[in-house]
BARO-607965 format. One line per field, with one value per residue (C-alpha): residue number from 0; residue in three letters; chain; x, y, z. Coordinates in Angstrom, 2 decimals, padded with zeros to 5 digits. Each point is the difference from the previous one (the first is absolute). Layout:
seq (NUM,...)
type (ALA,...)
mol (A,...)
c1 (X,...)
c2 (Y,...)
c3 (Z,...)
//
This chain:
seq (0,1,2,3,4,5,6,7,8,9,10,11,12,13,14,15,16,17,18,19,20,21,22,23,24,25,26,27,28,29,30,31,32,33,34,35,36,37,38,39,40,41,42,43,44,45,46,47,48,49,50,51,52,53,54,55,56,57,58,59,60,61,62,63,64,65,66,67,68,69,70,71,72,73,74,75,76,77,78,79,80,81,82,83,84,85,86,87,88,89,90,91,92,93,94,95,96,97,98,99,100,101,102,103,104,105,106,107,108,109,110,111,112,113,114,115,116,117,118,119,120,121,122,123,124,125,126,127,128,129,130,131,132,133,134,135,136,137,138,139,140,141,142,143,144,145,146,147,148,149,150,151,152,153,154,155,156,157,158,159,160,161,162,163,164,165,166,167,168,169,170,171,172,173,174,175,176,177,178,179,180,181,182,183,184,185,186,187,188,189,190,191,192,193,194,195,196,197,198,199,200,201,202,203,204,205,206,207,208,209,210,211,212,213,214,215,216,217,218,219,220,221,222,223,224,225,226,227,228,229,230,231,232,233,234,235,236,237,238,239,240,241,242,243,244,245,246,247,248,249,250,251,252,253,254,255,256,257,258,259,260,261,262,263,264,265,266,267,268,269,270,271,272,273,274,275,276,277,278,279,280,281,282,283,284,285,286,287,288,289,290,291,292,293,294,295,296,297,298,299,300,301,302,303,304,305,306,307,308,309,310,311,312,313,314,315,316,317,318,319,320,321,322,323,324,325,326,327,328,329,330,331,332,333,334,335,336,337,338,339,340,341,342,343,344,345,346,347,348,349,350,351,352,353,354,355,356,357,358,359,360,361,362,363,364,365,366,367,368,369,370,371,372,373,374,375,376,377,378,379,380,381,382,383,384,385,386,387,388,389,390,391,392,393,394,395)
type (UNK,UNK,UNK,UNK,UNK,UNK,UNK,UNK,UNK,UNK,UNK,UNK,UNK,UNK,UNK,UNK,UNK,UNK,UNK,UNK,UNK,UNK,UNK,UNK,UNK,UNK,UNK,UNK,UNK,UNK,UNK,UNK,UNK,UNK,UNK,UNK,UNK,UNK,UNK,UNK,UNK,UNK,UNK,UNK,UNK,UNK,UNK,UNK,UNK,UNK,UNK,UNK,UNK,UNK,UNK,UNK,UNK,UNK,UNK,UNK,UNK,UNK,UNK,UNK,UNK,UNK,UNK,UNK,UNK,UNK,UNK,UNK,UNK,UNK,UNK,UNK,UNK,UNK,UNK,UNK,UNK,UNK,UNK,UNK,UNK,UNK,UNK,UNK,UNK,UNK,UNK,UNK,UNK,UNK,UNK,UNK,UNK,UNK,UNK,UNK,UNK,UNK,UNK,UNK,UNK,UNK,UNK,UNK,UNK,UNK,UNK,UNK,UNK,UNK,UNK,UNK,UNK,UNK,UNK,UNK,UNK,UNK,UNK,UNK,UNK,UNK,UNK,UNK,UNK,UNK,UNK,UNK,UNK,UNK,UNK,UNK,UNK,UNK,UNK,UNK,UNK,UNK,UNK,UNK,UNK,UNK,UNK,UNK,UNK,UNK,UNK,UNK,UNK,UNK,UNK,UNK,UNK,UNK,UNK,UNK,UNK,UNK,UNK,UNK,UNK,UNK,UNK,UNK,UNK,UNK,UNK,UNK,UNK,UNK,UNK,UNK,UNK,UNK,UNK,UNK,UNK,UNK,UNK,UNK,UNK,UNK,UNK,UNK,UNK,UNK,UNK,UNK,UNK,UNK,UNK,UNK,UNK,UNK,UNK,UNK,UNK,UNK,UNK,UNK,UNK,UNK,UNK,UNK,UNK,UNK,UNK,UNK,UNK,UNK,UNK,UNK,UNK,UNK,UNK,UNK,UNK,UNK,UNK,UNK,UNK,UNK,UNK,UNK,UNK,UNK,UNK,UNK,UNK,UNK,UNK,UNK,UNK,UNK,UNK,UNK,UNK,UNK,UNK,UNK,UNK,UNK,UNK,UNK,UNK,UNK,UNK,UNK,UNK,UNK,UNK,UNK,UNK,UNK,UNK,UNK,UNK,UNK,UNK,UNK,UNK,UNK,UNK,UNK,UNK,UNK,UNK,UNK,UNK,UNK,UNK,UNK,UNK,UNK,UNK,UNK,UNK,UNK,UNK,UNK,UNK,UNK,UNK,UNK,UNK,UNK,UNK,UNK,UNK,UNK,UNK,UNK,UNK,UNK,UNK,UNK,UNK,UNK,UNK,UNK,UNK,UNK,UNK,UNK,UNK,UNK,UNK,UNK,UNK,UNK,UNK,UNK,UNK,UNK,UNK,UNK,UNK,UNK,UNK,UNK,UNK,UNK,UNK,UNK,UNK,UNK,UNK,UNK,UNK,UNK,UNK,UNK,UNK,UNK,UNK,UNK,UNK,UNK,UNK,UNK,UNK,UNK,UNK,UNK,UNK,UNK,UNK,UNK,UNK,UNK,UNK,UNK,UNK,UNK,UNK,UNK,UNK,UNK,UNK,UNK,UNK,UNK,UNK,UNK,UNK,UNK,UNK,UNK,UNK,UNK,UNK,UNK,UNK,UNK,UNK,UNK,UNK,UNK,UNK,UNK,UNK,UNK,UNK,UNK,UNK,UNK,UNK,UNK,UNK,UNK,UNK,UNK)
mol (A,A,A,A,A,A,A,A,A,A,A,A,A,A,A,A,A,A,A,A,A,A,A,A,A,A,A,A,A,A,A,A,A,A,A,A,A,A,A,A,A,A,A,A,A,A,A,A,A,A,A,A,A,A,A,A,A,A,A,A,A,A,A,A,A,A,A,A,A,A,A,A,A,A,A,A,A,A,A,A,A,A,A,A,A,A,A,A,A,A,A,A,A,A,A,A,A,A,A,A,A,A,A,A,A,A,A,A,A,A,A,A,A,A,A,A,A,A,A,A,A,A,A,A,A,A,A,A,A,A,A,A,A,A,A,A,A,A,A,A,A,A,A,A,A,A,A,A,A,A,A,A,A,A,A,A,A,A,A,A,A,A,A,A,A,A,A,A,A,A,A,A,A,A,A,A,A,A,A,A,A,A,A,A,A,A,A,A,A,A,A,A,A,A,A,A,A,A,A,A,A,A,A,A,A,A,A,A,A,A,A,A,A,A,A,A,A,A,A,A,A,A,A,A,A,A,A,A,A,A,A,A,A,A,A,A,A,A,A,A,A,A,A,A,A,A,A,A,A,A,A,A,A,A,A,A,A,A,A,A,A,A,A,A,A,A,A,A,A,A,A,A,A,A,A,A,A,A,A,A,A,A,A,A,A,A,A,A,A,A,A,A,A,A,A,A,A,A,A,A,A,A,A,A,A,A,A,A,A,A,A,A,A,A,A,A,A,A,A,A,A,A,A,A,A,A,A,A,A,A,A,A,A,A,A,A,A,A,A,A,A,A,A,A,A,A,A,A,A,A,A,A,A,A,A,A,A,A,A,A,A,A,A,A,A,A,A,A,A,A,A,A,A,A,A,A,A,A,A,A,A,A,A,A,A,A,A,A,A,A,A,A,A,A,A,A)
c1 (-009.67,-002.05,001.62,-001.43,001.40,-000.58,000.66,000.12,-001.01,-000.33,-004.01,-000.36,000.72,-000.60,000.74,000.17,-000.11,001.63,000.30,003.20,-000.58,-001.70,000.77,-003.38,-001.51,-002.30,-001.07,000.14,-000.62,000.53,-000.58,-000.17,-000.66,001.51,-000.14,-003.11,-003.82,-000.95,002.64,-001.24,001.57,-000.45,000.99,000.01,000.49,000.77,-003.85,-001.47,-000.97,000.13,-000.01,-000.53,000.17,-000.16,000.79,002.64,003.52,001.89,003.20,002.26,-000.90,-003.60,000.63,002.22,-003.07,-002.71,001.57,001.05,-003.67,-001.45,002.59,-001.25,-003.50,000.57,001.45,003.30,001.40,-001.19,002.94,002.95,001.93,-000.89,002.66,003.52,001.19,-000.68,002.02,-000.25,001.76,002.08,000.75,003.44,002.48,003.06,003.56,-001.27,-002.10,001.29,-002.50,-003.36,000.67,-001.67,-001.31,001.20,000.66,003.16,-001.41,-003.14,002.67,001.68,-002.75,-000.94,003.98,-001.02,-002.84,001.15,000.46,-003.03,-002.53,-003.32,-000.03,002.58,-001.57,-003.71,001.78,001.71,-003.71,-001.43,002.70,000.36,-003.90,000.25,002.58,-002.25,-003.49,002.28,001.80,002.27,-000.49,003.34,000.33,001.58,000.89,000.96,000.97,-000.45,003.47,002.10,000.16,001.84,002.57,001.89,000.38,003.81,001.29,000.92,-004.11,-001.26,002.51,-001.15,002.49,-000.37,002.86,000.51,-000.32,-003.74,-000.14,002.31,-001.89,-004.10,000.41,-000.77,-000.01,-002.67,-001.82,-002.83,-003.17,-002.85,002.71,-002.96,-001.36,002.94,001.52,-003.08,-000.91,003.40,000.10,-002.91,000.94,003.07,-001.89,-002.02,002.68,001.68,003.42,002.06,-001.27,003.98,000.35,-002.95,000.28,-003.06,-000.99,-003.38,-002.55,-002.44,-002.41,-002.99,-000.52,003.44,002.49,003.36,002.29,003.04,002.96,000.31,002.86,000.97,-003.22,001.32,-001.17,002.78,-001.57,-003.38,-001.53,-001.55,002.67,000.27,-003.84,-002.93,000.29,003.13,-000.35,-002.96,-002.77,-003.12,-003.74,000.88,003.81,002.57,002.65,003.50,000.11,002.33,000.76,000.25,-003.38,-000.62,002.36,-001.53,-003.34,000.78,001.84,-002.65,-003.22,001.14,-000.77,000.81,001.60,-003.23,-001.87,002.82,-000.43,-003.86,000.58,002.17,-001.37,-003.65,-000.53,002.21,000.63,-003.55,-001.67,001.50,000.45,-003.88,-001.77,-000.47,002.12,-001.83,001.03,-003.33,-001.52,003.04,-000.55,-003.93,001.48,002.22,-002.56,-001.94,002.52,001.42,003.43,001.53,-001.21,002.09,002.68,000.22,-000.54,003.19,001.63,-000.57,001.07,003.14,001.04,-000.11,001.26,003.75,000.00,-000.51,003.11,002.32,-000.78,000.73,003.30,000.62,-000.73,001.45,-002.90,-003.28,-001.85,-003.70,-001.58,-002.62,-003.11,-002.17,-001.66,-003.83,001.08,002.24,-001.79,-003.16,000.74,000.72,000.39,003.04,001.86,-000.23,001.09,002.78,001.41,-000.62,003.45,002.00,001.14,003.04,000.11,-001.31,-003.46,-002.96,-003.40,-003.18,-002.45,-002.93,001.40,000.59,-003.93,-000.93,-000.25,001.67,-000.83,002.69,003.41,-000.05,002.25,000.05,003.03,000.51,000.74,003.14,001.33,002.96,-001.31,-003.17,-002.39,-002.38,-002.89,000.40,-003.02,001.78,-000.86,002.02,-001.75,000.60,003.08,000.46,-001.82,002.95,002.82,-001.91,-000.18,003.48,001.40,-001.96,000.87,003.87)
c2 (005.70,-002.43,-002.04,-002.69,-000.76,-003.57,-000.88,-003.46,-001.80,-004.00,000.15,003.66,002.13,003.97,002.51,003.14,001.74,003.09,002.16,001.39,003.66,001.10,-002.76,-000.16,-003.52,-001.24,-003.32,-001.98,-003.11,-003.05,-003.56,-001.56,-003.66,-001.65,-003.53,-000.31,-000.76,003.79,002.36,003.57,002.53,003.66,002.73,004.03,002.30,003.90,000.48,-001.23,-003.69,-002.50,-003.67,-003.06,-003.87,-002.95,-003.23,-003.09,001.12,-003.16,001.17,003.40,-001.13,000.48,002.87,002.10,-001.08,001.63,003.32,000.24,-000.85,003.05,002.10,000.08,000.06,003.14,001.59,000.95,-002.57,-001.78,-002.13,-001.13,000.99,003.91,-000.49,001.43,-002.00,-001.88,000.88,-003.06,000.76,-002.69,000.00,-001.69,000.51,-001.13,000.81,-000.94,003.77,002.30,002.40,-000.45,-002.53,-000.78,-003.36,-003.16,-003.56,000.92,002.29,-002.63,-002.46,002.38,000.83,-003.52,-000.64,002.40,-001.18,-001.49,003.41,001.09,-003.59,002.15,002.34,-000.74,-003.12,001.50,002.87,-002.17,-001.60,003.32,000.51,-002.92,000.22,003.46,-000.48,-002.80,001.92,003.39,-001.64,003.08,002.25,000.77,-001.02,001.86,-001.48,002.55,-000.95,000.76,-000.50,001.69,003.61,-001.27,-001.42,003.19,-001.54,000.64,-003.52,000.73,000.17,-002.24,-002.74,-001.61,-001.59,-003.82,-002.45,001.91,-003.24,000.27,002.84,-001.37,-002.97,000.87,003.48,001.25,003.26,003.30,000.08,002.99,000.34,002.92,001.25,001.13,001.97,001.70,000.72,001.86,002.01,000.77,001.24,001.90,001.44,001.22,001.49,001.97,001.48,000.67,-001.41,-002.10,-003.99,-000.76,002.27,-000.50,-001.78,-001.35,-002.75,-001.57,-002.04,-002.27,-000.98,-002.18,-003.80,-000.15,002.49,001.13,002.91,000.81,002.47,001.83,002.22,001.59,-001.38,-004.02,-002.23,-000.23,-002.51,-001.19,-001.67,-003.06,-003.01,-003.48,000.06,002.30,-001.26,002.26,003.41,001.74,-000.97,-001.14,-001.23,-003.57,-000.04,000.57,001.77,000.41,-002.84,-002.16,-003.02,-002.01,000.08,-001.84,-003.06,000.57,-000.52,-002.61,-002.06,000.78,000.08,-002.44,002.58,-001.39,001.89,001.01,000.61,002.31,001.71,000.52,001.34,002.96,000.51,-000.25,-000.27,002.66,004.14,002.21,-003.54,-001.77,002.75,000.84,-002.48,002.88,000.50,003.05,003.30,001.82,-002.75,000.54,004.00,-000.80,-002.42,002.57,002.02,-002.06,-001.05,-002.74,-000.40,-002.75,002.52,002.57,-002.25,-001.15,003.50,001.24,-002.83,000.78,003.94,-000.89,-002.11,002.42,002.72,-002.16,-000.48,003.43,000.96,-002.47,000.70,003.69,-000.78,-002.12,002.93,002.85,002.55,-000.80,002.02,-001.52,-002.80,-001.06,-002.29,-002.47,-002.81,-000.11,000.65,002.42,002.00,-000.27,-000.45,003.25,-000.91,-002.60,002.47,002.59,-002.78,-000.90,003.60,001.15,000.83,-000.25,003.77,-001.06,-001.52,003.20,-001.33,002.64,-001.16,002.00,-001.48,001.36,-000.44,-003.61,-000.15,-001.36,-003.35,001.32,-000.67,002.28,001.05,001.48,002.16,-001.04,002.14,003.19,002.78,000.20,-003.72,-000.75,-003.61,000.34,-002.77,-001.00,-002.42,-001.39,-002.01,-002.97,-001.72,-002.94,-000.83,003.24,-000.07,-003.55,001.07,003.09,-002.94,-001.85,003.34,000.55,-003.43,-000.07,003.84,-001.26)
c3 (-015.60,002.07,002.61,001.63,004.10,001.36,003.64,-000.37,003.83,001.07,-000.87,-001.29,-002.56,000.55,-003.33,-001.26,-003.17,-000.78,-003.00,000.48,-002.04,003.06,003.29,000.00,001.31,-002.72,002.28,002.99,001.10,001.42,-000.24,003.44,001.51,-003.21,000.58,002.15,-000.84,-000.25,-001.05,-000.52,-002.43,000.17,-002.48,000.14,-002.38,-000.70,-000.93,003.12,-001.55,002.19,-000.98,002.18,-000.27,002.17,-001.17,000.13,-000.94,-000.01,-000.59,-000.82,-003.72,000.53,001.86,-002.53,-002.31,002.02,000.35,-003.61,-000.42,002.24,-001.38,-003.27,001.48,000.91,-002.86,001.57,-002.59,-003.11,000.24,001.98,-002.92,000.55,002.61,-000.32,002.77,003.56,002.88,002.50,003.61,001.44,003.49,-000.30,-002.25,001.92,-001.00,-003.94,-000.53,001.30,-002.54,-001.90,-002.30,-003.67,000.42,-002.04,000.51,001.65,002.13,001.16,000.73,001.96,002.04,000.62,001.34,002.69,001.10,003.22,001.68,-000.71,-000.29,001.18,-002.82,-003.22,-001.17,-000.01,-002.03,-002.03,-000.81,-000.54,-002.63,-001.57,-000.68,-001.37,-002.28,-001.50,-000.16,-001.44,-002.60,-000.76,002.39,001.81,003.71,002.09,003.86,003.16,002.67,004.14,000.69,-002.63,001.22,002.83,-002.26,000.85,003.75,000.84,000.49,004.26,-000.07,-001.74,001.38,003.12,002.44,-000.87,-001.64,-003.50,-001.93,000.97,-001.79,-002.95,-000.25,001.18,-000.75,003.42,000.33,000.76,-003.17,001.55,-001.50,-000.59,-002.72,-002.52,002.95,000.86,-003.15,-001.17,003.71,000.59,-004.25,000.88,003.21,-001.74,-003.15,002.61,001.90,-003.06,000.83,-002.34,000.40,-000.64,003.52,001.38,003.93,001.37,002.63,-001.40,002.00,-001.94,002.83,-000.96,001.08,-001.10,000.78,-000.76,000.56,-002.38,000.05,-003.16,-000.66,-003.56,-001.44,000.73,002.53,002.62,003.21,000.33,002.54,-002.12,-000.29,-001.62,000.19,000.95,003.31,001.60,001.20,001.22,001.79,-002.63,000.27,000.47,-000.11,003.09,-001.90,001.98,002.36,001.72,-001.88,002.61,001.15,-002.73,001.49,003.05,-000.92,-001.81,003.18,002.19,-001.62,-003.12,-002.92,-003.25,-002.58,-001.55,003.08,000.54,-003.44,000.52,003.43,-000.63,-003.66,000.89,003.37,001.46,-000.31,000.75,-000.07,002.23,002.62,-000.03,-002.00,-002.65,-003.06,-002.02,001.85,-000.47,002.53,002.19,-000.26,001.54,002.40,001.36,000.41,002.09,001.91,-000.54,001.67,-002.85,-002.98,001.81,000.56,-003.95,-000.80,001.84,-001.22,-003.59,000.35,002.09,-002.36,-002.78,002.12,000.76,-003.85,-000.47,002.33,-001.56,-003.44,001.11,000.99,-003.34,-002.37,002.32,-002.18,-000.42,-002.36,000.72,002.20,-002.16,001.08,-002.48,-000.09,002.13,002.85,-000.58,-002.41,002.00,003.86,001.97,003.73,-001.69,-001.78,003.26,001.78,-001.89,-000.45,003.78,001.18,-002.76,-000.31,001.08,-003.85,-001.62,000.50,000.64,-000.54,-000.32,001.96,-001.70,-003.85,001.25,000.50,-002.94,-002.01,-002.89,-003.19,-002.10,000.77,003.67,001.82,003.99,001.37,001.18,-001.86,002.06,-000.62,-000.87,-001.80,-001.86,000.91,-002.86,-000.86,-003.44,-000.76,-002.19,-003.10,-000.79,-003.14,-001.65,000.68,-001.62,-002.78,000.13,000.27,-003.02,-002.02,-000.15,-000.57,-003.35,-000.84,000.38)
//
């Protein structure tokens, strides 16, 4: 069975190709700078072929064209119709999908209702699908979305604490986010350990530009830290996370920020970026190392951060079974994941110092052999595990 993943973005599209007998990853690629005078488009495949193209993608049209193009080039497929299926993700599903969800007119229009909550990524998947179900007449399409293993979200969380009709009539409410990434390291984690995924209690930490952290407990996402939009939560690259809102009103009485000077300030301008001027935590790591005192400062900021979610999500699921960490940073930075666990053995936390020394690249143990939690790295794959979700929708 060969599965094709498409990630879908504003002026990108990045893919994967799987055949599904063995998980293996038959391709990669990605089309970037769609809409400008050079776009480049770059394929890789199992046999070490690598295929490369500049020219002028106008649109997501042209776009879905040129990779079906070097896909065939390079013998991976002879055809689009070789494909048993295309998994797309789709980072908002609202209240509609609450599960990966064969895709049909209905289920278009649905997406396209819910498009306001979500206005920087649904309508560039939308594109990316509506274009693939034209150029793979046939082929079933499957979409998954970000959101929908937090559908489990007991209502007392995922409620906030505004006039209910907002949420009656806007639908505002936490919605989290990272859900592909969770479901499959926390899956994994629990596979490994060999405990029961329906028993299985972990707190996992998908740290990359973006981050998250979400209470698991029995195998269903319980609290995360992701709300109506990417934006809540932890501290990210260019985002503030938790804030006060009304710095916001603030701001906007004495400095005279508009509403969308606003929304570029704490979505772009803010988080590791705006405390140092640097949003990509390897140049923060070198920083810190030279010195400077505002790389410290976003550093610690960061780690704390993730440390107070750690403690509360503790004291939501009463047992935790694993802390798990994924994503780039987490799966790659050290001196952050020391950070975060250093006195936390009051939470069952022990971590090994030197089998945290590592940028790990498989499953990795980090605790002691005496602690009570088991701290792991789970290096994530999102697109397998859409290409999982996509599996078993059309073996149904």
């Amino acid at each position: 069975m060969k599965i094709l993943v498409l990630n879908s973005g504003s002026s990108s599209i990045k893919f994967q190709l799987f055949n599904m007998q063995t998980s293996q990853v038959l391709a990669t690629g990605i089309v970037e700078e769609i809409g400008s005078k050079v776009s480049n488009i770059k394929l890789e495949t199992f046999d070490n072929q690598t295929l490369k193209e500049s020219l002028e993608i106008a649109n997501h049209e042209a776009g879905f064209a040129a990779m079906r193009k070097l896909l065939t080039q390079s013998g991976v497929l002879t055809s689009l119709k070789d494909l048993d299926a295309i998994g797309h993700r789709v980072v908002h599903g609202g209240e509609t999908f609450s599960a990966p969800t064969l895709i049909d007119r209905e289920v278009l229009d649905g997406i396209k209702a819910i498009s306001p909550l979500a206005p920087l990524h649904n309508p560039a998947h939308i594109a990316g699908i509506e274009i693939a179900l034209t150029q793979s007449e046939g082929v079933p399409q499957v979409a998954v979305f970000d959101t929908a293993f937090h559908r489990t979200l007991p209502q007392y969380a995922y409620m906030y604490a505004l006039p209910y009709e907002l949420y009656e009539s806007l639908h505002v409410r936490r919605y989290g986010f990272h859900g592909t990434s969770h479901h499959y390291v926390s899956k994994t984690a629990a596979a490994y350990l060999g405990i029961d995924y329906d028993k299985f209690n972990a707190i996992s930490l998908h740290l990359g530009n973006g981050t998250s952290a979400t209470a698991i407990k029995g195998g269903k996402s319980v609290d995360t830290s992701m709300g109506l939009s990417p934006l809540e939560g932890l501290v990210m690259g260019t985002r503030s996370g938790d804030m006060d809102p009304a710095i916001l009103f603030y701001l906007h009485r004495e400095k005279g920020y508009s509403v969308d000077e606003l929304d570029t300030l704490v979505n772009k301008q803010s988080g590791l970026k705006g405390i140092c001027g640097q949003s990509d935590m390897r140049t923060i790591g070198k920083m810190c190392e030279e010195g400077d005192a505002k790389a410290k400062l976003a550093f610690e900021i960061f780690a704390y951060r993730i440390k107070k979610y750690i403690g509360a999500y503790s004291a939501v699921l009463g047992r935790v079974d694993a802390l798990i960490f994924t994503g780039g940073i987490g799966e790659n930075d050290s001196a952050l994941r020391a950070k975060v666990c250093k006195n936390l053995e009051n939470l069952g936390l022990q971590v090994d110092l030197e089998a945290n020394n590592c940028r790990c690249k498989t499953l990795t143990e980090i605790h002691t052999s005496s602690s009570p939690v088991k701290i792991l790295v789970v290096p994530t794959n999102e697109e397998l595990e859409i290409a999982l979700q996509t599996q078993a929708i059309l073996t149904k």
